[in-house]
N, C-alpha and C positions, 0 to 999 in steps of 0.2 A: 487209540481212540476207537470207540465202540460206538460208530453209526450205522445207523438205522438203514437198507442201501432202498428196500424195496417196503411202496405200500400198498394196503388194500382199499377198495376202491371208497369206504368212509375215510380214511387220512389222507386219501389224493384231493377227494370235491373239497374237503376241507382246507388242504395244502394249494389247491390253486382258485379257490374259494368259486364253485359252482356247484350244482347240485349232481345227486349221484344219479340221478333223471337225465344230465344230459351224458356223463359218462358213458352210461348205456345207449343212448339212443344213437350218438355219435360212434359210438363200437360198430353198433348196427346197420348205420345207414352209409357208412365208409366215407366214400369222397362225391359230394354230392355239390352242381354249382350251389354257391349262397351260402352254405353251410360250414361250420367250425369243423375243421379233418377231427378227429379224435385225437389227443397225445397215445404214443407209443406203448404199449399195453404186453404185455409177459402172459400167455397161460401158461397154468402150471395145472394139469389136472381138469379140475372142472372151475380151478380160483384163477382169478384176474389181479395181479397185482404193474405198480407202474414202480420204475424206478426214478428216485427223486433226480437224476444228473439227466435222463429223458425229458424230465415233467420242467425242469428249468430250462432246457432247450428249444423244446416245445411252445415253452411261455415267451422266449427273446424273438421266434419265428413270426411268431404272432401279432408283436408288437407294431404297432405304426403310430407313426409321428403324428404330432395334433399340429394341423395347420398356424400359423401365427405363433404356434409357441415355439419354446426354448431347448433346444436339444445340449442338455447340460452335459453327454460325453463329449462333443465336438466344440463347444464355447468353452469348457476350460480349459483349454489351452493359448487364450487371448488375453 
């Protein structure tokens, strides 16, 4: 199998669907309260590439529960 491991910073906003405006900005402004951390980011040179097994880890960190709603990994198993 010939996958894809690493992208550049158009296939990431696009892969975790935000703009490449905040890609940058979040590079930028590191860890700041209030603010989204940046996902994990590779230079190589003067390019910025992320890798996809990062950019899905990144996204599961991120995640939080919607009150009132249904946490479908923990209800199927009832």
């Amino acid at each position: 199998m010939n996958k894809k491991r690493l992208l550049n910073e158009s296939e990431t906003a696009v892969y975790i669907s935000m703009s490449r405006q905040f890609l940058r900005k979040s590079r930028m402004n590191g860890v700041l309260p209030g603010h989204t951390v940046a996902p994990p980011f590779v230079k190589i040179g003067r390019s910025i590439r992320y890798c996809i097994h990062d950019l899905d880890s990144w996204i599961d960190a991120n995640r939080r529960p919607v009150p009132g709603g249904c946490d479908h990994a923990h209800n199927a198993d009832r």
